[in-house]
C-alpha positions in Angstrom: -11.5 -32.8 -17.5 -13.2 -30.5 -15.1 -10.6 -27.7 -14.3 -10.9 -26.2 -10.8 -10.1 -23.1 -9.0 -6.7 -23.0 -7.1 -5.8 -21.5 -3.9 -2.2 -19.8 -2.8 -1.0 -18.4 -0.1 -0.8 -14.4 0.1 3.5 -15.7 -0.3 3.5 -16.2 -3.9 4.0 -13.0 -4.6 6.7 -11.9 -2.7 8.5 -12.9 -5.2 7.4 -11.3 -7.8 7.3 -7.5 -5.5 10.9 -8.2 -4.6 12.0 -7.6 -8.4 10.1 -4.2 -9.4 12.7 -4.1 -12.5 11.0 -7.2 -14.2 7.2 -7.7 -12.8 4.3 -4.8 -12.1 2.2 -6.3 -9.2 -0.5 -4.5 -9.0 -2.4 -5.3 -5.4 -5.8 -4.1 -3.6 -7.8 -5.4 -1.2 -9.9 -7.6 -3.3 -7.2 -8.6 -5.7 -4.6 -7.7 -8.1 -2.8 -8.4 -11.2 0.7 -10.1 -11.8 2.5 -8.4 -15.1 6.0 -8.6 -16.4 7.2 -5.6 -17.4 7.6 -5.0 -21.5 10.6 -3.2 -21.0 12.3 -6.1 -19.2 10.9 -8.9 -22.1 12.5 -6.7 -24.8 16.1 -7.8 -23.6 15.1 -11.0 -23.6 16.4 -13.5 -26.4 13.2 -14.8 -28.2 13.6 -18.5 -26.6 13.3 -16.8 -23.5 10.3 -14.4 -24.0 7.4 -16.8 -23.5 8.9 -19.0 -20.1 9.2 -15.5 -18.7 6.5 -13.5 -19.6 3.8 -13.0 -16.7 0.2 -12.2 -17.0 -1.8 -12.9 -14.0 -4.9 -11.6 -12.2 -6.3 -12.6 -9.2 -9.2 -12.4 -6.6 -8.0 -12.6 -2.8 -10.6 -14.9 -0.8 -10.6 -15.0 3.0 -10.2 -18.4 5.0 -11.7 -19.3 8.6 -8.3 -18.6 10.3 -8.8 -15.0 9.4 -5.9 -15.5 6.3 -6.7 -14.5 2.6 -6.0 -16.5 0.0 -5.1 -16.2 -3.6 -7.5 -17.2 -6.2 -6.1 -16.8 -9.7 -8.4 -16.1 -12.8 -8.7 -19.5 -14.6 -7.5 -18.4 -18.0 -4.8 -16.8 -16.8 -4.0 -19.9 -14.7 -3.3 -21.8 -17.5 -1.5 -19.9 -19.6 0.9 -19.8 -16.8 4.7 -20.9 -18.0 5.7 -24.3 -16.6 8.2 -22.5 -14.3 6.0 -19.8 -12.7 3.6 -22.6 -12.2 5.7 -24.7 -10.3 6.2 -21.0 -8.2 3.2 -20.6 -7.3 2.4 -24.7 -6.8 5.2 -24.6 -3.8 2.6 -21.9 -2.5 -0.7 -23.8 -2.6 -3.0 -23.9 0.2 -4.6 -27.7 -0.5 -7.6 -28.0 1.7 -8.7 -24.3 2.2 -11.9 -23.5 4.4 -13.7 -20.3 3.4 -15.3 -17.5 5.9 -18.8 -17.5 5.1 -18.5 -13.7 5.3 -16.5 -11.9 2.8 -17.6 -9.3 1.0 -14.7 -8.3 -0.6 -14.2 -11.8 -2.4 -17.9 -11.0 -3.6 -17.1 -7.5 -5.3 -13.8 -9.3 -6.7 -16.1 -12.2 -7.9 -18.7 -9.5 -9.7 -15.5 -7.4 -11.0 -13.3 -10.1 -12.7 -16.2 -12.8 -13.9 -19.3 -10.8 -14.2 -17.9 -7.4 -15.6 -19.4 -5.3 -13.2 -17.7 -2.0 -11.8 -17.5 -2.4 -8.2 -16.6 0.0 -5.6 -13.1 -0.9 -3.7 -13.1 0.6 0.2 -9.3 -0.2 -0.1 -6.7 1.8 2.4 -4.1 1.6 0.0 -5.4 3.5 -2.5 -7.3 6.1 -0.3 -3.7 7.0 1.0 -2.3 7.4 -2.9 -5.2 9.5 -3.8 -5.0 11.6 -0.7 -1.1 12.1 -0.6 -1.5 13.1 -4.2 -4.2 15.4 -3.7 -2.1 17.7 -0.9 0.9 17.3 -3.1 -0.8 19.0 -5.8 -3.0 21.4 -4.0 -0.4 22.6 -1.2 2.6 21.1 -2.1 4.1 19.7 0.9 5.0 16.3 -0.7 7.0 15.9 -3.5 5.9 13.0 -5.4 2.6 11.7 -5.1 2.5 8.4 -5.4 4.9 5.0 -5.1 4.5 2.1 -7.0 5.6 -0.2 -4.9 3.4 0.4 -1.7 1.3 -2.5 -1.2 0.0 -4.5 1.2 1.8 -7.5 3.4 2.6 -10.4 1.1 3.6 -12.5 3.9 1.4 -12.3 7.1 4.5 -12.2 9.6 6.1 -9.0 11.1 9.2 -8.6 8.4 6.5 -8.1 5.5 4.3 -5.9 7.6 7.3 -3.7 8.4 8.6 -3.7 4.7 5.1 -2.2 3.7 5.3 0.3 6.2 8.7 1.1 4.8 6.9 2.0 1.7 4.3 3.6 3.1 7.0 5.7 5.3 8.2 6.3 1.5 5.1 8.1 0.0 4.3 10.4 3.5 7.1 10.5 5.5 9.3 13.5 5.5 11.4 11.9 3.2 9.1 12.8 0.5 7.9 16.2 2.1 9.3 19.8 0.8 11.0 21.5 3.9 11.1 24.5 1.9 7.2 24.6 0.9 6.9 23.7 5.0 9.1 26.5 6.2 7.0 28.8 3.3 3.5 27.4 5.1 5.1 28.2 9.0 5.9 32.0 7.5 2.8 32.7 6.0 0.9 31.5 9.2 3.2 33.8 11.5 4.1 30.9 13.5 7.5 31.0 15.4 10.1 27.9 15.0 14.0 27.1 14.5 15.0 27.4 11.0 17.6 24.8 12.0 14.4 22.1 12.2 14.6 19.0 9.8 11.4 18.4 7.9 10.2 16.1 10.2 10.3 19.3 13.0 9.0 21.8 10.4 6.1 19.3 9.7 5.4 18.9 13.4 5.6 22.6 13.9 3.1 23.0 11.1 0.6 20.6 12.4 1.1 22.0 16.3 -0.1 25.6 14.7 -3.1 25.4 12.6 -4.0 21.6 13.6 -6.1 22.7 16.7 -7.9 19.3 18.4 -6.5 16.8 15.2 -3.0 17.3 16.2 -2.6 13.6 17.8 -4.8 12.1 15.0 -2.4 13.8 12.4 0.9 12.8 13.8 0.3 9.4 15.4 -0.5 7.8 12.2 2.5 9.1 10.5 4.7 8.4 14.0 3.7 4.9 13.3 5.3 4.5 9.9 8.6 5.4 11.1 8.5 3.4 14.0 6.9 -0.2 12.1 9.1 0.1 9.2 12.1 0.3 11.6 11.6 -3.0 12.5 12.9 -4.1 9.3 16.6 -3.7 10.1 16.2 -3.4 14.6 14.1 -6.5 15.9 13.1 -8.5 12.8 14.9 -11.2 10.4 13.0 -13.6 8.8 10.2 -14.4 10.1 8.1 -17.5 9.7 4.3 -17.0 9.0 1.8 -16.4 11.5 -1.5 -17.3 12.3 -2.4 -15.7 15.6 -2.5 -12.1 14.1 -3.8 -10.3 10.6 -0.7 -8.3 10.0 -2.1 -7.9 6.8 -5.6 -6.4 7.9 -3.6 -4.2 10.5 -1.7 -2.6 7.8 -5.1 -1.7 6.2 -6.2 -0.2 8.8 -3.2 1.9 9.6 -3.2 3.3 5.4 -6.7 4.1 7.0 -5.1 5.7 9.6 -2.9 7.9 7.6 -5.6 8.6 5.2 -7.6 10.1 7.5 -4.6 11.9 9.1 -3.3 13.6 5.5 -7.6 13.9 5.1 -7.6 16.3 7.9 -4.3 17.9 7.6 -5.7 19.0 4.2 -8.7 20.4 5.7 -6.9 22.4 8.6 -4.4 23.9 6.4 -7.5 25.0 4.1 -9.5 26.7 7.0 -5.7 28.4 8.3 -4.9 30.0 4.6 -9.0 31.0 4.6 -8.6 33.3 8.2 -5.1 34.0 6.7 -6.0 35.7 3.8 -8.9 37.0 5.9 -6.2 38.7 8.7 -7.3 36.5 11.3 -5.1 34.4 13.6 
């Protein structure tokens, strides 16, 4: 029997994202991977290993409507346990239409059954590799990276906003050093109140040696806090959408923000260079 590819809906993984202690879901724009985690299978009594263990990778593929779908490897399809099948079966998109534009689907297509080494344009990742970068090289985030950013799994307004709470996560001042901040506003001579929370200590910075990418600094950042808010304000549950991408907005707002972090870097590298130089 001829076995054919199967298409899901971008939902049949929320499942698997809502519990980090058992499954890694690894997600980008062209695809991802599904794994449970080892340390999770080790508790497990050996009857219980196999129906539980998860190893799944997948292309995304867009539709007409605008939608992506979920397009799991073939081998990997099948070696599904029963119950994780019948998961992802209550997710199944039957007749899907494909765009006849998608380049994406073609890199995942080239990556995953011709073994090439593609190039990913994918937001999520540009903002990892950036927040990491100024976390190492100035110091004004903590931690540089969070495991559980991704993008939507559902395309309705809950989902978007729980990804922006991630993403608030990784750069908002919840992961930023006020003390490296306060360090950065002394060395620079600038005047503020030491009685500022690190979201004022960051403004303060960007107001001083930002010059013209002020607005393009804080707005994308602004907009984490006030997405991710609408998690516990103005949404519940939400039913799925199809008049808007809120998964293609949410890559272009980690765009956004990489960009942003992109030239903050830059700014505060041209401010310590006239520093050092005793210029203002």
């Amino acid at each position: 029997m001829k076995t054919r590819l199967r298409y899901f809906e971008t939902g049949v993984l929320d499942q698997y994202a809502r519990e980090p202690e058992k499954f890694i879901v690894d997600d980008t724009v062209i695809g991802g991977s599904v794994q449970t985690r080892t340390e999770y299978v080790r508790r497990l009594p050996n009857a219980q290993v196999r129906p539980n263990s998860v190893s799944i990778g997948y292309n995304k593929r867009k539709l007409v409507d605008g939608r992506v779908a979920i397009e799991p490897i073939l081998f990997d399809w099948q070696a599904l346990p029963r119950r994780h099948k019948q998961h992802w079966c209550s997710w199944e998109i039957r007749r899907p239409k494909f765009s006849s534009f998608d380049r994406d689907y073609q890199k995942a297509w080239a990556q995953n059954y011709g073994g090439e080494f593609v190039q990913i344009n994918d937001s999520v990742m540009e903002v990892g590799e950036i927040v990491e970068y100024v976390a190492a090289r100035y110091g004004i985030y903590k931690r540089g990276s969070n495991p559980a950013l991704a993008y939507p799994f559902l395309n309705n307004a809950k989902s978007y906003s729980e990804s922006h709470n991630e993403l608030r996560k990784l750069v908002g001042p919840d992961n930023m050093d006020a003390g490296r901040l306060s360090w950065y506003l002394r060395f620079f001579k600038l005047t503020y109140d030491e009685n500022l929370k690190t979201w004022g200590l960051f403004k303060q910075l960007v107001t001083g040696v930002c010059g013209e990418d002020i607005d393009r600094i804080l707005k994308p950042l602004e907009k984490c806090s006030k997405e991710r808010s609408l998690i516990a304000h103005e949404v519940q549950d939400n039913p799925v959408v199809m008049d808007f991408d809120f998964i293609y907005e949410f890559r272009c707002d980690c765009a956004d923000v990489a960009d942003a972090l992109d030239r903050l870097a830059l700014r505060i590298r041209w401010a310590i260079t006239r520093t050092w130089q005793g210029g203002n």
